[in-house]
C-alpha positions as CSV (number, residue, x, y, z in Angstrom):
1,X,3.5,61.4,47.6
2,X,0.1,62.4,47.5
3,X,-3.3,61.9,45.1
4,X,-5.4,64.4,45.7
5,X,-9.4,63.2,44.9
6,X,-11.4,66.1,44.6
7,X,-15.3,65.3,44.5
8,X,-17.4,67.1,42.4
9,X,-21.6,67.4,42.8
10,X,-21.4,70.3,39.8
11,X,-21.6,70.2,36.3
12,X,-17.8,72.1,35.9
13,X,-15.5,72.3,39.3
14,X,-14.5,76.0,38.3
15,X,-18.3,76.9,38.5
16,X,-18.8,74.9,41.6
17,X,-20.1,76.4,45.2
18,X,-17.5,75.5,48.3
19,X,-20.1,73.3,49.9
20,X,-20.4,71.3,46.4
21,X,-16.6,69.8,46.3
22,X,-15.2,67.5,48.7
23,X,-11.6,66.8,49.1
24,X,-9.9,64.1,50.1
25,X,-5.8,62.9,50.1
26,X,-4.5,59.8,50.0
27,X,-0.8,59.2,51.2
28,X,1.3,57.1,49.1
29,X,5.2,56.3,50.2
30,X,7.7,58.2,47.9
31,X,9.0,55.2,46.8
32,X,5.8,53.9,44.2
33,X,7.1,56.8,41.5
34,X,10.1,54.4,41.2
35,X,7.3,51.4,39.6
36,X,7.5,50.5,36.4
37,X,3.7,50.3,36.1
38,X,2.6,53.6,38.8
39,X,0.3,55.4,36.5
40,X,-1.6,52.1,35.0
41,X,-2.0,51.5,38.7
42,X,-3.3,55.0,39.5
43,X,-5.3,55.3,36.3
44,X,-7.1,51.7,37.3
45,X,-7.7,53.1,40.8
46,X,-9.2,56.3,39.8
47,X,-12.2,54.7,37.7
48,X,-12.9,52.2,40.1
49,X,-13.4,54.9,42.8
50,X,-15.3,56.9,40.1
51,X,-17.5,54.0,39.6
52,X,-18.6,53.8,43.3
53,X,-19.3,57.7,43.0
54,X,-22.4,59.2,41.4
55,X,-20.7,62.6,41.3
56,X,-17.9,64.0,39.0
57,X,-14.6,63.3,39.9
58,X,-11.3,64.8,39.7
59,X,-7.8,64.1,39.8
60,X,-4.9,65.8,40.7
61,X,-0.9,64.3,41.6
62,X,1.8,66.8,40.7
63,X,4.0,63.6,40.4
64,X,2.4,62.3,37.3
65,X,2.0,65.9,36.0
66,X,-2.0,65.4,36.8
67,X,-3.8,68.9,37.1
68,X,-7.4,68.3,38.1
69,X,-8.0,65.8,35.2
70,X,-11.6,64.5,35.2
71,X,-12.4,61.4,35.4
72,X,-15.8,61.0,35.5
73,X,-18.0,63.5,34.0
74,X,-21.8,64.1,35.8
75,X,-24.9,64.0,34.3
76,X,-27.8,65.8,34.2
77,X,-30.0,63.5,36.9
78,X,-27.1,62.8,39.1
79,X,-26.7,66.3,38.8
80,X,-29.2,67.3,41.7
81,X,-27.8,64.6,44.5
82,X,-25.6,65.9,47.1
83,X,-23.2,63.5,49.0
84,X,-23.7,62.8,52.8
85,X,-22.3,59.4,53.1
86,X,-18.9,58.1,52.5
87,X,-17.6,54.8,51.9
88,X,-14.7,54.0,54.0
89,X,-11.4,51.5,52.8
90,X,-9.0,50.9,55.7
91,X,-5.8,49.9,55.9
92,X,-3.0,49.0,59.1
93,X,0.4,48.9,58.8
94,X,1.7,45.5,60.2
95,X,5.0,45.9,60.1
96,X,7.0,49.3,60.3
97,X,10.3,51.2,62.6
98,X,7.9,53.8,63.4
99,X,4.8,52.9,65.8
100,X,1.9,50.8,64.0
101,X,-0.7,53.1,62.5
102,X,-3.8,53.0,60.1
103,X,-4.6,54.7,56.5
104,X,-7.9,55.3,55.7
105,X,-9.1,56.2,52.0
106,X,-12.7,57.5,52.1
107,X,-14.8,58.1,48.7
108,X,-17.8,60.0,49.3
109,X,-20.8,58.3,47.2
110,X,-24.6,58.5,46.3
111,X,-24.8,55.5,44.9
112,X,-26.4,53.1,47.7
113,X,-24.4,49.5,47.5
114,X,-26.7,46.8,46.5
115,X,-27.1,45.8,49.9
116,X,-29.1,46.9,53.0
117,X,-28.0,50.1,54.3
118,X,-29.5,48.4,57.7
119,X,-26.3,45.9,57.8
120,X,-24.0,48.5,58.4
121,X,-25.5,50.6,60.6
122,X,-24.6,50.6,64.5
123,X,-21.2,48.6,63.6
124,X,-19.0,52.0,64.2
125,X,-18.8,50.6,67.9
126,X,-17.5,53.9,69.8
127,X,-16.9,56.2,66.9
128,X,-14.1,53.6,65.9
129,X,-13.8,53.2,61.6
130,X,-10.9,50.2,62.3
131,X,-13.7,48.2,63.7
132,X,-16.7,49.0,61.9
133,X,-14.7,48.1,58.6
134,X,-14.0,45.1,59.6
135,X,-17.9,43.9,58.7
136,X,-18.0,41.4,56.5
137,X,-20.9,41.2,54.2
138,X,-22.1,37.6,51.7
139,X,-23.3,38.4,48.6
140,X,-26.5,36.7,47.2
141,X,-26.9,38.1,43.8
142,X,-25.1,38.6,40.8
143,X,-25.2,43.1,41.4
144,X,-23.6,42.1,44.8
145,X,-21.2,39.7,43.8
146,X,-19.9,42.5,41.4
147,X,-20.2,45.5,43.5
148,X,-18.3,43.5,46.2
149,X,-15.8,42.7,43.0
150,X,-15.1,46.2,42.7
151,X,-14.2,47.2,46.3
152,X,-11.7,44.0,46.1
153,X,-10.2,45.0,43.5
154,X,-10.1,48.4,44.9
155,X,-8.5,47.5,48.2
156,X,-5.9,45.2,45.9
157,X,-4.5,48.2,44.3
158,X,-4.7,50.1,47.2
159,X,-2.0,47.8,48.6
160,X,0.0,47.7,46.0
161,X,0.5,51.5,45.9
162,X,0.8,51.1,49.5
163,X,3.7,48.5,49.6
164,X,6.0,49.4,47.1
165,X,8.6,50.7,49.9
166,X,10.3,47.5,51.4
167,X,10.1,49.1,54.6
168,X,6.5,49.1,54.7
169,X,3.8,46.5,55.3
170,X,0.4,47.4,54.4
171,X,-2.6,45.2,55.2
172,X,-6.5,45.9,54.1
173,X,-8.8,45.8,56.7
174,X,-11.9,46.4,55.1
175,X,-14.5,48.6,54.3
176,X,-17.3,50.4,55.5
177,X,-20.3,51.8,52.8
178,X,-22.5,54.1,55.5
179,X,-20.8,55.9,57.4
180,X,-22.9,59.4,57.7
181,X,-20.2,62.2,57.4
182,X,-21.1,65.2,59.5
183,X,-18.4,67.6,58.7
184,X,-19.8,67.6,55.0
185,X,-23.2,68.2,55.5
186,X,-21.9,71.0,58.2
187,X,-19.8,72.0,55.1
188,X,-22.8,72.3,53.1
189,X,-25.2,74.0,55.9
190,X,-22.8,76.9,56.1
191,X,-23.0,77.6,53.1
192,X,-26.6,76.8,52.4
193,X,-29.3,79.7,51.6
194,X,-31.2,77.4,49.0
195,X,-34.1,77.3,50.9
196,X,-34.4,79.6,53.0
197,X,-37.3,81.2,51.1
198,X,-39.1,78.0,52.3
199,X,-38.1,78.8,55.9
200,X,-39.7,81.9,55.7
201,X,-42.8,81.1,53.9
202,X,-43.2,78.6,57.0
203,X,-42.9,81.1,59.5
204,X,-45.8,83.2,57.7
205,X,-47.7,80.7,57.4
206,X,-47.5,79.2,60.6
207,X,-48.4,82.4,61.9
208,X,-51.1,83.2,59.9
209,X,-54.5,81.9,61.6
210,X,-56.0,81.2,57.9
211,X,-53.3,78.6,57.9
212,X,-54.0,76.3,60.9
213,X,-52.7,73.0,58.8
214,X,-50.4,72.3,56.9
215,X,-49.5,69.8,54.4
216,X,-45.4,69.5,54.7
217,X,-42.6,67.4,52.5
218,X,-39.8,66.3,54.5
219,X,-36.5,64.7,53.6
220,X,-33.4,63.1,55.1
221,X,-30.4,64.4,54.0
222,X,-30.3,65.6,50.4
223,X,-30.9,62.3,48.7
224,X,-33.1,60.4,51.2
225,X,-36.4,59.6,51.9
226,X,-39.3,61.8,51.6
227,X,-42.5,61.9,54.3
228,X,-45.6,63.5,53.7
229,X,-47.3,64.5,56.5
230,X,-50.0,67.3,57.8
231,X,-49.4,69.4,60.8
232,X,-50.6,73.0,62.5
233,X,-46.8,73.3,62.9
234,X,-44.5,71.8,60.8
235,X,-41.9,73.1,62.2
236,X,-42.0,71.9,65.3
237,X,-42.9,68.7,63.8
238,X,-39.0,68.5,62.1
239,X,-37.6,68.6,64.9
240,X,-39.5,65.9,66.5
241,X,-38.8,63.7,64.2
242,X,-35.4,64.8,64.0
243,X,-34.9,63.4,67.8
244,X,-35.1,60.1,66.4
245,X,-33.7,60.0,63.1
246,X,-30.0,59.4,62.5
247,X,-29.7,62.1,59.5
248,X,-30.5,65.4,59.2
249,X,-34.1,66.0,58.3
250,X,-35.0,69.3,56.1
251,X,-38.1,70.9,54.8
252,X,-38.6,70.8,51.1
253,X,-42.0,72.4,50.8
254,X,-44.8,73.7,52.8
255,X,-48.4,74.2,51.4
256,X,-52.4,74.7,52.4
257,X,-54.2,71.7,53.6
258,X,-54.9,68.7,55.5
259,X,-55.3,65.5,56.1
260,X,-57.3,65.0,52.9
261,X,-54.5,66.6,50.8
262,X,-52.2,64.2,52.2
263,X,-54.0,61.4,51.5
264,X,-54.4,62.7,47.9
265,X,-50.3,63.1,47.9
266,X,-49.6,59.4,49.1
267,X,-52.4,57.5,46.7
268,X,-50.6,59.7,43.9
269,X,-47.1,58.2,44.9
270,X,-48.3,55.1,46.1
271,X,-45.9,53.5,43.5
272,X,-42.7,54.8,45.1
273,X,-44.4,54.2,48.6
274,X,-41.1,53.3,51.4
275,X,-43.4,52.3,54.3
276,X,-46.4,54.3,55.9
277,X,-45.9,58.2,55.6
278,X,-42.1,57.4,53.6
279,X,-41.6,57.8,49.7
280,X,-38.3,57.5,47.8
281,X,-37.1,60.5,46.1
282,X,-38.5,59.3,42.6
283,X,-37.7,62.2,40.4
284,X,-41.1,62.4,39.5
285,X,-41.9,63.4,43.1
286,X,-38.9,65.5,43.3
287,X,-40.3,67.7,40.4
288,X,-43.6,67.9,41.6
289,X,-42.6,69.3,44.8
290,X,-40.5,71.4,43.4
291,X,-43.6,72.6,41.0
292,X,-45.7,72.9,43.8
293,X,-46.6,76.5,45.4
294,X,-48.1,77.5,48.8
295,X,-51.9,77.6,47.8
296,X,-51.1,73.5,46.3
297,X,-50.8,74.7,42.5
298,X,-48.6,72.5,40.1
């Protein structure tokens, strides 16, 4: 038996673009229809994935008579956020006839956990999920302490889904909340012509003479950090930088100017300054980039 978690970053899934839903199945043993209390179960575990998601989220299990029934509906901020990250919920099967294997339930989300995203990066030791999961985290605060709540609670119902056929034994193993999925920004790159009016305003410009520097916005992923910076060439510059990031870095928006226009940029955004040339995507700086036109015009 399968529930079928379709991931939304749209307003309406029949209006969405390919590279905007994500699916992903999760394998149930035939036997949990026979439970008394299967859909409470199921209704309880589709909310609490919902709430570690900040896009819309739909349902759909033939068994329960389900057709793509929303669960969480998006609004219009979360709206703009694409999903490149995916939190990962693992599970082993301890005791089974068949050869011991592992069940993995992964929820896409843009909703950073209230912890550092540092603390889980470089524990995927040789591409392996069943021991990066296994990294235990404390919580100090009263967000983390709930947040930490949910995925418990998550996990629980997981495993009782999971162990409902008495010839199954299901364990948790953990979780993982940052593990960068390629295949879904690939998804997204095929299909992606947003800005490719912004490609080729670069290439004129970097070819024009008049337009020796350039002030340039660039961000990782779709919802990460922004940097600021001024170069004859920003093109070049991307993929410098790209050498030593661990996401995918794209330009949002090229314009006239130098060193002074930067400097104007960061004292204007000083307040959602990350670290040196680094701002968050505050939607304030979103929209002004997005206002912004090649001759620096908002």
């Amino acid at each position: 038996m399968r529930l079928t978690f379709l991931f939304v970053n749209a307003p309406k899934l029949d209006t969405a673009q390919p590279s905007s839903v994500y699916r992903t199945v999760f394998d149930l043993p035939d036997a949990v229809l026979s439970t008394d209390d299967f859909r409470q179960q199921c209704d309880k575990l589709c909310h609490l994935i919902a709430s570690l998601t900040c896009v819309s989220l739909y349902v759909t299990c033939r068994a329960l008579g389900w057709n793509k029934v929303l669960i969480k509906p998006l609004s219009q901020v979360e709206r703009r956020r694409a999903v490149w990250n995916a939190t990962i919920f693992g599970f082993e099967q301890t005791h089974s006839t068949d050869s011991p294997r592992g069940r993995y339930l992964k929820i896409p989300f843009s909703i950073s956990p209230p912890f550092a995203l540092a603390s889980f990066r470089k524990t995927r030791s040789q591409g392996s999920i069943r021991r990066a999961v296994r990294q235990s985290l404390t919580p100090y605060t009263e967000e983390q302490e709930e947040y930490l709540g949910d995925v418990s609670l998550l996990a629980e119902i997981c495993l009782t889904l999971l162990n409902c056929d008495e010839t199954q034994s299901w364990a948790y193993v953990g979780f993982h909340p940052d593990r960068f999925d390629v295949s879904l920004y690939r998804q997204f790159a095929k299909h992606e012509d947003l800005h490719q009016s912004t490609w080729v305003s670069l290439k004129e410009a970097v070819e024009d003479e008049s337009a020796a520097t350039l002030v340039y916005f660039i961000q990782q992923g779709e919802n990460g950090p922004i940097k600021i910076g001024y170069s004859s060439n920003p093109a070049k510059r991307l993929q410098t930088l790209s050498t030593a990031s661990p996401y995918p870095l794209r330009i949002l928006k090229v314009v006239a100017g130098g060193k002074t226009l930067e400097q104007e940029f960061h004292a204007r955004f000083m307040s959602c300054q990350l670290e040196g040339e680094w701002f968050a995507p505050d939607d304030t700086l979103l929209d002004f980039i997005a206002g912004l036109d090649e001759n620096h015009t908002a």
